[in-house]
N, CA, C and O atoms as a DFTB+ gen file, in Angstrom:
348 C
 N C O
     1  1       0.814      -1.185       0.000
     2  2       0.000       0.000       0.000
     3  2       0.867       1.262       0.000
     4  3       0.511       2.192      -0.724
     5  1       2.156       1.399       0.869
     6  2       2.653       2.252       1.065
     7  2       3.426       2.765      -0.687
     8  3       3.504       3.842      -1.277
     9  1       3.886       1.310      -1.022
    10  2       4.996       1.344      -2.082
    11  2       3.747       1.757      -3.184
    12  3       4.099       2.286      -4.239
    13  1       2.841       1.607      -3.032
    14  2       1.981       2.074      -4.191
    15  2       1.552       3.172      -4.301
    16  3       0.956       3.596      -5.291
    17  1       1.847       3.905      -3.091
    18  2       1.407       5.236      -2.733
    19  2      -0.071       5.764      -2.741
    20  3      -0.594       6.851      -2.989
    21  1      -0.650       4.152      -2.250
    22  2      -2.181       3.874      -2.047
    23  2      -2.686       4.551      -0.431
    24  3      -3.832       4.892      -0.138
    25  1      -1.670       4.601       0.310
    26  2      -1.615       4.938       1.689
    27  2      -0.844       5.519       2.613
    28  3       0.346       5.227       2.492
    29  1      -1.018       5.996       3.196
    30  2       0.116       6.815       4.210
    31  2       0.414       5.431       5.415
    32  3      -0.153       4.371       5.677
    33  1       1.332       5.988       5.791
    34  2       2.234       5.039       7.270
    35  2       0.723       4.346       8.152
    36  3       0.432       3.150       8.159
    37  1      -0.002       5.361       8.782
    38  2      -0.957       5.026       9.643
    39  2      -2.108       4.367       9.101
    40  3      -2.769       3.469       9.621
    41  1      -2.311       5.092       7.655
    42  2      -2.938       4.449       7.377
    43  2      -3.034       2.528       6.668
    44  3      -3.864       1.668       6.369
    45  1      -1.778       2.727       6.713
    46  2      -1.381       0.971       6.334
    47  2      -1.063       0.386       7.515
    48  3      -1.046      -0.808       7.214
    49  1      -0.723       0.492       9.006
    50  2      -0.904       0.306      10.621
    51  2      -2.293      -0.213      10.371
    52  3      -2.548      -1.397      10.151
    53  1      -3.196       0.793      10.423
    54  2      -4.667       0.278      10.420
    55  2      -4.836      -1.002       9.701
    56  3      -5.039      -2.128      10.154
    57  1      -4.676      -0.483       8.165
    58  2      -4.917      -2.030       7.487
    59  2      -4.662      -3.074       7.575
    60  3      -5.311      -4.070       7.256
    61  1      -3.160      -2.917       8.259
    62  2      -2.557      -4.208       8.372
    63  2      -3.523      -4.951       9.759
    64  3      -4.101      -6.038       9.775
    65  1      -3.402      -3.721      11.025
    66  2      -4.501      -4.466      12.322
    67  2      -5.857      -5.153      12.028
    68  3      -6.395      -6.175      12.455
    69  1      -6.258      -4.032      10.978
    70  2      -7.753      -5.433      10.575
    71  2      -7.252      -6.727       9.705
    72  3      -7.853      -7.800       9.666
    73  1      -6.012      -6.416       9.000
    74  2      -6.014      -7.724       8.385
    75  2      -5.583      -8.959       9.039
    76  3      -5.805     -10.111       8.665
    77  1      -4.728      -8.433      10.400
    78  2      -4.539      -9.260      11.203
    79  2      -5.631     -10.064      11.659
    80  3      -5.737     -11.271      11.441
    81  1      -6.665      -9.155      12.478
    82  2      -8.122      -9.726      13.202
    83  2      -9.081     -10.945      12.203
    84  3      -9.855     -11.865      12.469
    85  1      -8.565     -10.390      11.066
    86  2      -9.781     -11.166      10.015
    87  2      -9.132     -12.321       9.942
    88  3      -9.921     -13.236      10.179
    89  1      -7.871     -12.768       9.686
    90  2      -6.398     -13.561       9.340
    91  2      -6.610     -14.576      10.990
    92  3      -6.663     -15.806      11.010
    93  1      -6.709     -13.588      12.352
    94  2      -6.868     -14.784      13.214
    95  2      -8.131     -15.125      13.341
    96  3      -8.307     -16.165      13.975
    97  1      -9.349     -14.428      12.828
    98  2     -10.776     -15.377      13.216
    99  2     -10.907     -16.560      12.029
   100  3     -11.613     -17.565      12.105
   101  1     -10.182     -16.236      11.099
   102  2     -10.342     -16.888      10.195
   103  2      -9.235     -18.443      10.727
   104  3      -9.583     -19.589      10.443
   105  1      -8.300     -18.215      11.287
   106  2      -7.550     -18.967      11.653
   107  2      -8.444     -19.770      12.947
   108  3      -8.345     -20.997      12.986
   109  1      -9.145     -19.204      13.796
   110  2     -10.027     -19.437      14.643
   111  2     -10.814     -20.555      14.150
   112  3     -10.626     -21.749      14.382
   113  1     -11.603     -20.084      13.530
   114  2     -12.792     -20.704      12.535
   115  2     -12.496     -21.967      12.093
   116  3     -13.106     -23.001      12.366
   117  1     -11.245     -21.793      11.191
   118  2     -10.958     -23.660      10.696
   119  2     -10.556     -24.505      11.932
   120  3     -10.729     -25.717      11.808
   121  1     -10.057     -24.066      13.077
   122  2      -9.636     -25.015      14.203
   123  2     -11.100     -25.437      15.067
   124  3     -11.123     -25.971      16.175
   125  1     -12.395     -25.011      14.169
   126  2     -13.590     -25.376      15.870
   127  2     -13.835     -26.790      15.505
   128  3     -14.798     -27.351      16.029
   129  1     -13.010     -27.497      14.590
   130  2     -13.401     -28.995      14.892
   131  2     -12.570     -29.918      15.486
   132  3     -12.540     -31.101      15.147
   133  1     -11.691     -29.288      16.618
   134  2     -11.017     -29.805      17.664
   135  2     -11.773     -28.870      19.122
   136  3     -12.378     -27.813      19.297
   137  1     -11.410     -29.723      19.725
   138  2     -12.038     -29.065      21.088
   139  2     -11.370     -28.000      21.537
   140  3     -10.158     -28.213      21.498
   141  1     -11.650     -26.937      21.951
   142  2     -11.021     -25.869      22.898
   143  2     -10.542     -26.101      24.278
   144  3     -11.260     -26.275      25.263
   145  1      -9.988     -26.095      24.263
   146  2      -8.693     -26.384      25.877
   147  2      -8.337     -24.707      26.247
   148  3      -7.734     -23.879      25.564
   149  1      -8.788     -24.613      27.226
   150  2      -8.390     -23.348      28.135
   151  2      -7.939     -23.933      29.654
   152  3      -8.637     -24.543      30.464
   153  1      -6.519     -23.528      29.750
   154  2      -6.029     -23.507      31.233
   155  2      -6.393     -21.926      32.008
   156  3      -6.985     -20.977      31.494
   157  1      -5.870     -22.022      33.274
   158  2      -5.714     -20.779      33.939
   159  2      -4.908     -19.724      33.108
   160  3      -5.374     -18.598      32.934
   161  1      -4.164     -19.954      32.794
   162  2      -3.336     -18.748      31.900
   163  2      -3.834     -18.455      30.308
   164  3      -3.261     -17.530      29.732
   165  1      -4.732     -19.098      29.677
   166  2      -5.429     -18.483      28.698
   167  2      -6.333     -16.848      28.897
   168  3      -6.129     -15.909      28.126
   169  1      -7.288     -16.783      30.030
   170  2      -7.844     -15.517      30.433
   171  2      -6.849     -14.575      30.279
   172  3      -7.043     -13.512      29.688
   173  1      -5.398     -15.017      30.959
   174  2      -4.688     -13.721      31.178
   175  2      -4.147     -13.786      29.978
   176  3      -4.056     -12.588      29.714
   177  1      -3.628     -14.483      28.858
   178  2      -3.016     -13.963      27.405
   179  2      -4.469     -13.175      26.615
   180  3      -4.571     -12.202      25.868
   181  1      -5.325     -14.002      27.121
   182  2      -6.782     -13.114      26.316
   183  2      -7.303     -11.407      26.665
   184  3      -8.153     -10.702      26.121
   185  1      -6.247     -11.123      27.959
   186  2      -6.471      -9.867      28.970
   187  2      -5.040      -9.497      28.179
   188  3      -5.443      -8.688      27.344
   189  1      -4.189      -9.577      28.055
   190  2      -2.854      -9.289      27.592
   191  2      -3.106      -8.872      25.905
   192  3      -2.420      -7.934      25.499
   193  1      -4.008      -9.496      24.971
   194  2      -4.103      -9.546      23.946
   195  2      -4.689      -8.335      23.533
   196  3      -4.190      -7.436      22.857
   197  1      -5.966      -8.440      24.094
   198  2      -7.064      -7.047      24.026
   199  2      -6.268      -6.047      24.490
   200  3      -6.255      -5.230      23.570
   201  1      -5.556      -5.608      25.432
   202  2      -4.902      -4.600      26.747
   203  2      -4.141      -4.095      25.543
   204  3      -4.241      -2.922      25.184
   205  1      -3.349      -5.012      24.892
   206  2      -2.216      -4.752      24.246
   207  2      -2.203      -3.637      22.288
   208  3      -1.656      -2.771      21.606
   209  1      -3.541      -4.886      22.415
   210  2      -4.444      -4.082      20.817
   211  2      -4.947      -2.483      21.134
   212  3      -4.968      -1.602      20.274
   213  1      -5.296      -2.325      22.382
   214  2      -5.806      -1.026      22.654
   215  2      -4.547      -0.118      22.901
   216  3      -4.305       0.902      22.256
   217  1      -3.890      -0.549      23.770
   218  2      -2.825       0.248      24.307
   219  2      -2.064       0.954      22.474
   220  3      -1.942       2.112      22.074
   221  1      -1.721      -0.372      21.813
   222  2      -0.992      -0.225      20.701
   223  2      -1.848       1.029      19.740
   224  3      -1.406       2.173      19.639
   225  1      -2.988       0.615      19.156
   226  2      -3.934       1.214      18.473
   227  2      -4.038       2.951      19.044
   228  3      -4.012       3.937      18.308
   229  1      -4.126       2.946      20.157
   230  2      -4.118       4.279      21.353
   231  2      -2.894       5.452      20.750
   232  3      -3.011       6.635      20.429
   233  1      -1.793       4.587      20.769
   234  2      -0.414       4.840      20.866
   235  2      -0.292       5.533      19.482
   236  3       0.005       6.636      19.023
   237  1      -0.577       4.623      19.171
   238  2       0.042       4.794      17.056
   239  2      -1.053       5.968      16.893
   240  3      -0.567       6.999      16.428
   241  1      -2.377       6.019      17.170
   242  2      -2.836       7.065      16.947
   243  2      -2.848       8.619      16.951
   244  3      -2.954       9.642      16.275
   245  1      -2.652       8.044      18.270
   246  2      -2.549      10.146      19.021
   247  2      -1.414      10.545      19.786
   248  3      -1.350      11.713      20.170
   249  1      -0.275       9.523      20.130
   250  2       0.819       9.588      20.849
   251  2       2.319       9.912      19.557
   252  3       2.893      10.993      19.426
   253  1       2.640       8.580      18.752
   254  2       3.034       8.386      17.615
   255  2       3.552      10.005      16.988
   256  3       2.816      10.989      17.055
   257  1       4.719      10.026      16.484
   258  2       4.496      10.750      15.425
   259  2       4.360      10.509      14.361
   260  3       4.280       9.282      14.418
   261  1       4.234      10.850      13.029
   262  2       4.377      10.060      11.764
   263  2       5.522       9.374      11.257
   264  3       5.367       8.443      10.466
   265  1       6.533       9.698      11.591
   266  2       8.127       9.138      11.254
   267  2       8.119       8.148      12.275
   268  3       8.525       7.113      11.745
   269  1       7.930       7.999      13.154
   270  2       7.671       6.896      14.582
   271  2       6.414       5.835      13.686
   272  3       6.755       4.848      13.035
   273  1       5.672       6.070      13.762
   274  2       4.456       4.880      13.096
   275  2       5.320       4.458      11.836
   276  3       4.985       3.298      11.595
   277  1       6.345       4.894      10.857
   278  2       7.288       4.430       9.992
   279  2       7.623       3.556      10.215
   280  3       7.273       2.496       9.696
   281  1       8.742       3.773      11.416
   282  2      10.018       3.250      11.781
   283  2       9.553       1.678      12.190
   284  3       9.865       0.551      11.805
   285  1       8.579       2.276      13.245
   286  2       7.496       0.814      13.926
   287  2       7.246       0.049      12.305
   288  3       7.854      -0.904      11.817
   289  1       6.289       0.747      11.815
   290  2       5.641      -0.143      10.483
   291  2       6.855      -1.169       9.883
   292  3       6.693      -2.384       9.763
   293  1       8.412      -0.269       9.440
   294  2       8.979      -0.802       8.980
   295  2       9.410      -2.225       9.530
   296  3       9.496      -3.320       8.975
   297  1       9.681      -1.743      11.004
   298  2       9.990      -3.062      12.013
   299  2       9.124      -4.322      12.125
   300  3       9.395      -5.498      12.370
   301  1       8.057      -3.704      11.876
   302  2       7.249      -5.399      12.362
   303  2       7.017      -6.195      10.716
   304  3       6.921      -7.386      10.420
   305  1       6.982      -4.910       9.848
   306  2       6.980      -6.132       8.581
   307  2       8.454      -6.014       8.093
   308  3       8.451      -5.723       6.896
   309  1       9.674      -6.133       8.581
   310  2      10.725      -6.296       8.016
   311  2      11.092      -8.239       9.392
   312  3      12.002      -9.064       9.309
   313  1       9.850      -8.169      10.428
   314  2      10.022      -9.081      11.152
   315  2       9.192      -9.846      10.478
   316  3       9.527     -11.022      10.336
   317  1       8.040      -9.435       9.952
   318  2       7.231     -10.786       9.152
   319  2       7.974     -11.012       8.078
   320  3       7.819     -12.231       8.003
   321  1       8.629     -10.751       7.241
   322  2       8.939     -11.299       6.190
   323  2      10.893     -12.015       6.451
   324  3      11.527     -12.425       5.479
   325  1      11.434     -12.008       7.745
   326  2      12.377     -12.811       7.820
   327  2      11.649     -13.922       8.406
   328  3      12.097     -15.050       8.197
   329  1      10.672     -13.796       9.058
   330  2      10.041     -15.426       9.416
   331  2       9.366     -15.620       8.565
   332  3       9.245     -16.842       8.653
   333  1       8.593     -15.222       7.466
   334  2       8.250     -15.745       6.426
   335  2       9.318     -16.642       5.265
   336  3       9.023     -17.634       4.598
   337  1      10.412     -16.010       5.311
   338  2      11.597     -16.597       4.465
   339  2      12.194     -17.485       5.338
   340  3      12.552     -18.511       4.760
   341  1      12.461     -17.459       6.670
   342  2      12.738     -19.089       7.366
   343  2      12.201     -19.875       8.110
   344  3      12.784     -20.632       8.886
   345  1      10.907     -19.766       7.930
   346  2       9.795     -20.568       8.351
   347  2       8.935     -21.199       7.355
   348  3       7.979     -21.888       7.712
């Protein structure tokens, strides 16, 4: 999006967070024909998960500057695509 000059920094942050959400319900979805197993420490990664989406989303929004939401952007997909190439 960015390289296409379809979108600005934040605005490809955003896209990428919903594409994430859709990417894990969808990942969700094909696993409901095994049973769900929750220990004690599932609640708290599920409290950690949400806490973390807000805090982040919060951050990048109104805290962030635009060269900062970059730098971040660049970082987490320069981390997906080395575990994409050795995984």
């Amino acid at each position: 999006m960015i390289l296409f000059a379809w979108a600005n920094s934040k605005e490809a942050a955003a896209s990428s967070a919903l594409f994430i959400v859709v990417n894990s319900i969808s990942g969700l979805l094909g696993s409901l024909d095994k049973p769900i197993l929750l220990n004690e420490t599932s609640y708290g990664w599920l409290i950690a998960i949400v806490a973390g989406g807000l805090i982040g989303s919060y951050v990048g929004s109104h805290k962030f500057q635009y060269k900062t939401v970059q730098y971040v952007l660049a970082a987490v997909l320069t981390v997906a695509c080395v575990k994409l190439i050795f995984s």
